[in-house]
Residue frames relative to the residue before (quaternion, step in Angstrom):
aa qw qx qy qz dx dy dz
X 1.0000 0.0000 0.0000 0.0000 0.00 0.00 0.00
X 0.5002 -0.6029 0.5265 0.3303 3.74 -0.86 1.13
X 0.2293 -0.6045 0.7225 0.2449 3.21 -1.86 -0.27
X 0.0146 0.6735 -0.7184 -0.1735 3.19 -1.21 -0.28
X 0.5161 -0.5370 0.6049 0.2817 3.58 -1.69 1.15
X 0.0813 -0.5401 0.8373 0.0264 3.83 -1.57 0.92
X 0.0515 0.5978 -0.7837 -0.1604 3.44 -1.81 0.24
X 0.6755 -0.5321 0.4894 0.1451 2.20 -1.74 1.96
X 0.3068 -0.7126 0.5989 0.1986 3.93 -0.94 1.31
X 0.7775 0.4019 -0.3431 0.3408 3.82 0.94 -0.31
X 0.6921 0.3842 -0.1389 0.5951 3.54 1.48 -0.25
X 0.3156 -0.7296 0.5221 0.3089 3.68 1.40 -0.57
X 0.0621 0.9111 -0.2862 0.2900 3.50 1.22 0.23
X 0.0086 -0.7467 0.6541 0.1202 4.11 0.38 0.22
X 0.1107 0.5816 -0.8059 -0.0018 3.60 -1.75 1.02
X 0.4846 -0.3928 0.7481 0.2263 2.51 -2.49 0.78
X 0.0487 -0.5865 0.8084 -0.0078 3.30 -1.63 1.15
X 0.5042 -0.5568 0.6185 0.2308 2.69 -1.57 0.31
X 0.4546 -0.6996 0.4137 0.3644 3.49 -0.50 0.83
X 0.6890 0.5145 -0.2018 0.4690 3.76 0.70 -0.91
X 0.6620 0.1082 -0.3750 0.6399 3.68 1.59 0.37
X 0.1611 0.6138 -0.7656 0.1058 3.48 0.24 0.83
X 0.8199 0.4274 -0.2290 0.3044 4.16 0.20 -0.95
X 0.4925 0.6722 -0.2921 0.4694 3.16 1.89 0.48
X 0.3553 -0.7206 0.4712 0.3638 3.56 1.51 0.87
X 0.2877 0.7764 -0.5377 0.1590 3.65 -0.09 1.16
X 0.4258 -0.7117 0.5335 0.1659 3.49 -0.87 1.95
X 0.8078 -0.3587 0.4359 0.1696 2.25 -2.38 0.67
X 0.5795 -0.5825 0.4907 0.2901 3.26 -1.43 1.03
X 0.7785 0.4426 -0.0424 0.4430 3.31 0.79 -1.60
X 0.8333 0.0529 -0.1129 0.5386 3.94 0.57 -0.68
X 0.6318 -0.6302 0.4042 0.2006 3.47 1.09 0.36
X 0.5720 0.4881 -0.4368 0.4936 3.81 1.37 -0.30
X 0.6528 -0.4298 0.4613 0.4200 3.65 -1.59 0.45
X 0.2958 -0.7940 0.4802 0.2269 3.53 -1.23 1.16
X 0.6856 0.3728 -0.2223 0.5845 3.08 1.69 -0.30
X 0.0745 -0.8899 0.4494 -0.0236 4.28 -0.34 0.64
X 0.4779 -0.6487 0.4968 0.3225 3.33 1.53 -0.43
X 0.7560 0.3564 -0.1904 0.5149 3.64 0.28 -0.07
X 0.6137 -0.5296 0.4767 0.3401 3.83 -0.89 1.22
X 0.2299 -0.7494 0.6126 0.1011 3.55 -1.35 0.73
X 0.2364 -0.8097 0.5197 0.1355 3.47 -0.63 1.15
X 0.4201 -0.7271 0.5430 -0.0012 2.86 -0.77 2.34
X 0.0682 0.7015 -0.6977 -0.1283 3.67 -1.73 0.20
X 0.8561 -0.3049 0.0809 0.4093 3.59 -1.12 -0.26
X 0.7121 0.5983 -0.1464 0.3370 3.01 1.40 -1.41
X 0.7452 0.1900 -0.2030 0.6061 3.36 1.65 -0.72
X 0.5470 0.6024 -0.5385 0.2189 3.93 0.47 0.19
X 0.5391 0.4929 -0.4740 0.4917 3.94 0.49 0.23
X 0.8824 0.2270 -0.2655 0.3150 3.55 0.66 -0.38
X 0.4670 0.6805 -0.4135 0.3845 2.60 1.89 0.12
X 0.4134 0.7654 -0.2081 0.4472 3.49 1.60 -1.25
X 0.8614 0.2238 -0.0506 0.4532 3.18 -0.12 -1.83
X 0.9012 0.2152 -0.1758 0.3327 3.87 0.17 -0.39
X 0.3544 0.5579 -0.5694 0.4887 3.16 1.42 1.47
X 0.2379 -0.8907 0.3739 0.1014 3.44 -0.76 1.00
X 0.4889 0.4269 -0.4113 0.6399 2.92 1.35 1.52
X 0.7319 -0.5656 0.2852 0.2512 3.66 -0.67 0.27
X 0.2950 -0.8266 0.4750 0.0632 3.21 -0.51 0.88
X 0.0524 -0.7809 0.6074 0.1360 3.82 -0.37 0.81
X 0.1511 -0.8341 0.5252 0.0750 3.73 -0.89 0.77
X 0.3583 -0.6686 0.6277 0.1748 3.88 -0.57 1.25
X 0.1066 0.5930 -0.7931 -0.0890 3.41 -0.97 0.32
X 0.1060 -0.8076 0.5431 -0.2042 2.76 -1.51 1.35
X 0.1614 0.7599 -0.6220 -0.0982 4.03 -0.58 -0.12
X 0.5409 -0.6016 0.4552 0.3719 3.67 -1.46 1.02
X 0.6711 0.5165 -0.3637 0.3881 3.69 0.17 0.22
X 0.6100 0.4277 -0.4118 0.5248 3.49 1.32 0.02
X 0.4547 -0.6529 0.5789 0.1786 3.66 -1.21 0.79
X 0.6156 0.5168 -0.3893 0.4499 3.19 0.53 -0.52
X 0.5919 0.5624 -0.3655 0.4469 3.66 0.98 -1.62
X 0.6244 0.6790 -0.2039 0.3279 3.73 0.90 -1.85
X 0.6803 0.5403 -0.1702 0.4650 3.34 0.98 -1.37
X 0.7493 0.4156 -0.0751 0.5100 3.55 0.82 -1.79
X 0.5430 0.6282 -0.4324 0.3514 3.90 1.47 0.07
X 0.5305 0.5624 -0.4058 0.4875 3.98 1.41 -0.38
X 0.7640 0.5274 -0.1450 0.3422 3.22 1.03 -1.13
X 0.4769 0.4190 -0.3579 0.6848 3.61 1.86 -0.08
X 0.5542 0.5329 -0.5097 0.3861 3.61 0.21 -0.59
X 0.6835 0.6796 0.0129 0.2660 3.11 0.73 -1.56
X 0.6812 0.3427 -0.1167 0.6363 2.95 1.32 -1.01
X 0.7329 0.4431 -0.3997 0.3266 3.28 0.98 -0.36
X 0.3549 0.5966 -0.5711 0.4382 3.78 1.55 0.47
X 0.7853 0.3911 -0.3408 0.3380 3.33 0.51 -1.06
X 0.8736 0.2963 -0.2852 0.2603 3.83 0.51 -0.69
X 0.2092 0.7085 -0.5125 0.4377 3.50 1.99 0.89
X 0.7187 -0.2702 -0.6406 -0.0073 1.34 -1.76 1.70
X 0.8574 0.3369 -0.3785 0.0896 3.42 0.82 0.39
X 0.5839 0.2912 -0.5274 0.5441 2.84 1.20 2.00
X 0.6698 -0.5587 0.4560 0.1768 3.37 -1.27 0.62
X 0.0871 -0.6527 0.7522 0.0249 3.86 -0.60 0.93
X 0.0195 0.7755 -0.6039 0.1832 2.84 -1.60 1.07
X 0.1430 0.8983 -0.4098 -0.0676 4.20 0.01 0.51
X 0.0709 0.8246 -0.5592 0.0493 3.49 -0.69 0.52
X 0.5100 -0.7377 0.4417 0.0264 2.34 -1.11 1.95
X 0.3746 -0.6916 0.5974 0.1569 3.68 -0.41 1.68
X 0.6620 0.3379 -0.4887 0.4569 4.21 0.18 -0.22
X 0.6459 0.6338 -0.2066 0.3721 3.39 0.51 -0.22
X 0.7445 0.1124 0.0927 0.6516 3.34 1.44 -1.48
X 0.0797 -0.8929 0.4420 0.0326 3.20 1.01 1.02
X 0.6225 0.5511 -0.3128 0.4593 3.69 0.97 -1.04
X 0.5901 0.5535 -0.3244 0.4901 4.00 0.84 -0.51
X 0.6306 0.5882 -0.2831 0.4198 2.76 0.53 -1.39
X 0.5942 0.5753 -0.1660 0.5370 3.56 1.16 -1.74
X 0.9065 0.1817 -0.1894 0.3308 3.47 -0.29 -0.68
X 0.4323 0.5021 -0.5008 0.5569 3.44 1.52 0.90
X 0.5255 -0.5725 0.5886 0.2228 3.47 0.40 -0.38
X 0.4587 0.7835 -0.3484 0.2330 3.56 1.15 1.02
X 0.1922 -0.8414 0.5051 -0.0077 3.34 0.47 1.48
X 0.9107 0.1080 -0.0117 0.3986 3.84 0.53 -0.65
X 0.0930 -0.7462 0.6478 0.1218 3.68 -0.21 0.71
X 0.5421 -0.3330 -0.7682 0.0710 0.72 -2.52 1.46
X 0.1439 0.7210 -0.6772 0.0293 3.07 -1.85 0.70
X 0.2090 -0.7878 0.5770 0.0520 3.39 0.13 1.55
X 0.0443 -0.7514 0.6582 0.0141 3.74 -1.15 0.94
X 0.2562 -0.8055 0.5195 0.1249 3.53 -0.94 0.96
X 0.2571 -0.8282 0.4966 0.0371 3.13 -0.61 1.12
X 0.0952 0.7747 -0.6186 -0.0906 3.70 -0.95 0.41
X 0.7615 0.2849 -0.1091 0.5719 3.92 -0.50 0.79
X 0.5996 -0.4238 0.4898 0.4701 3.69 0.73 -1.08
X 0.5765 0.5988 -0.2652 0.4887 3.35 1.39 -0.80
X 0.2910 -0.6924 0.6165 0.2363 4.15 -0.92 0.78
X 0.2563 -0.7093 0.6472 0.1112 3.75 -1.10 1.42
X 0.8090 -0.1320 0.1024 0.5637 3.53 0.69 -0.85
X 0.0740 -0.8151 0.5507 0.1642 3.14 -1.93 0.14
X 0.1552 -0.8521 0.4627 0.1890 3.38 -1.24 0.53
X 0.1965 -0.8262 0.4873 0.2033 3.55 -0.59 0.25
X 0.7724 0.4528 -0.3062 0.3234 3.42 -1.03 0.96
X 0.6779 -0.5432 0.3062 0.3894 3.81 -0.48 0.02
X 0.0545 -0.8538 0.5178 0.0042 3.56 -0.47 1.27
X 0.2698 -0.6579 0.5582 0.4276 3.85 -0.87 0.00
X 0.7074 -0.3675 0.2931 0.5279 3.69 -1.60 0.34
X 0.8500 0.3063 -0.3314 0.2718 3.66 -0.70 -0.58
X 0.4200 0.6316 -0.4095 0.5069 3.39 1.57 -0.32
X 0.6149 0.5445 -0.2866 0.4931 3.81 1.05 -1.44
X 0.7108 0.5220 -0.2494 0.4001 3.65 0.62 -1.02
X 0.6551 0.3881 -0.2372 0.6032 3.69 1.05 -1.11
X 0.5783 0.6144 -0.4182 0.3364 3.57 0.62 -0.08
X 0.7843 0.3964 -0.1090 0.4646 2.74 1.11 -1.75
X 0.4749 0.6270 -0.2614 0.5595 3.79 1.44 -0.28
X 0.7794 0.2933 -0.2989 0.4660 3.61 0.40 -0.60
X 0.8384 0.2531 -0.3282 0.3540 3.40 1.28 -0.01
X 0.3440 0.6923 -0.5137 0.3722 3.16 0.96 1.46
X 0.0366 -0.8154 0.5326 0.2241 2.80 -0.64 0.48
């Protein structure tokens, strides 16, 4: 039976799931909270490189700041999407007023901008405000 690496979103943790209970809400080795939850994890400096890189399934990232309407508007709609594309991609947001230096070294000029990660490596980006299923067919058409 495969594994696949999950990092834990409340410890940053690395588990071995089993791939075949990835949909069996299955906790952390280390703190015991659900590694998967359905709902975007809110990244900062200390865990977004490893969160990124050593989940072994993609990672979509909201960049985002609480002063942008647009960000506001498109936040039901990541939430949302993230019932639908658990477990086999990662939601994830970080706030760019907050983490200002990320924000910097992606090359973020405009929020919302949702980048998809696979490995640590960026596959694709989008900029601007999406509704939930728009977020879904995005992220779906660029997996491969």
């Amino acid at each position: 039976m495969s594994k696949i690496h999950v990092t834990c979103a409340k410890c940053n943790a690395i588990n071995a799931v089993p791939s075949k209970r990835l949909e069996e809400n299955p906790l952390c080795g280390k703190c015991k909270s659900p590694v998967l939850n359905a709902h975007p994890v809110e990244l900062n400096t200390a865990g977004f490189e490893r969160f990124i890189a050593k989940n072994d399934m993609p990672v979509l990232v909201d960049f985002w700041a609480p002063w942008c309407a647009p960000c506001r508007t498109m936040a039901p709609a990541f939430e949302q999407a993230a019932s639908v594309l658990e477990p086999t991609v990662r939601l994830a947001k970080l706030n760019t007023e907050d983490e200002q230096m990320i924000g910097a070294q992606y090359g973020i000029r405009s929020i919302p901008t949702m980048i998809l990660f696979d490995k640590g490596r960026e596959v694709a980006r989008q900029s601007g405000a999406l509704m939930a299923g728009d977020i879904v067919r995005w992220t779906k058409s660029k997996i491969v």
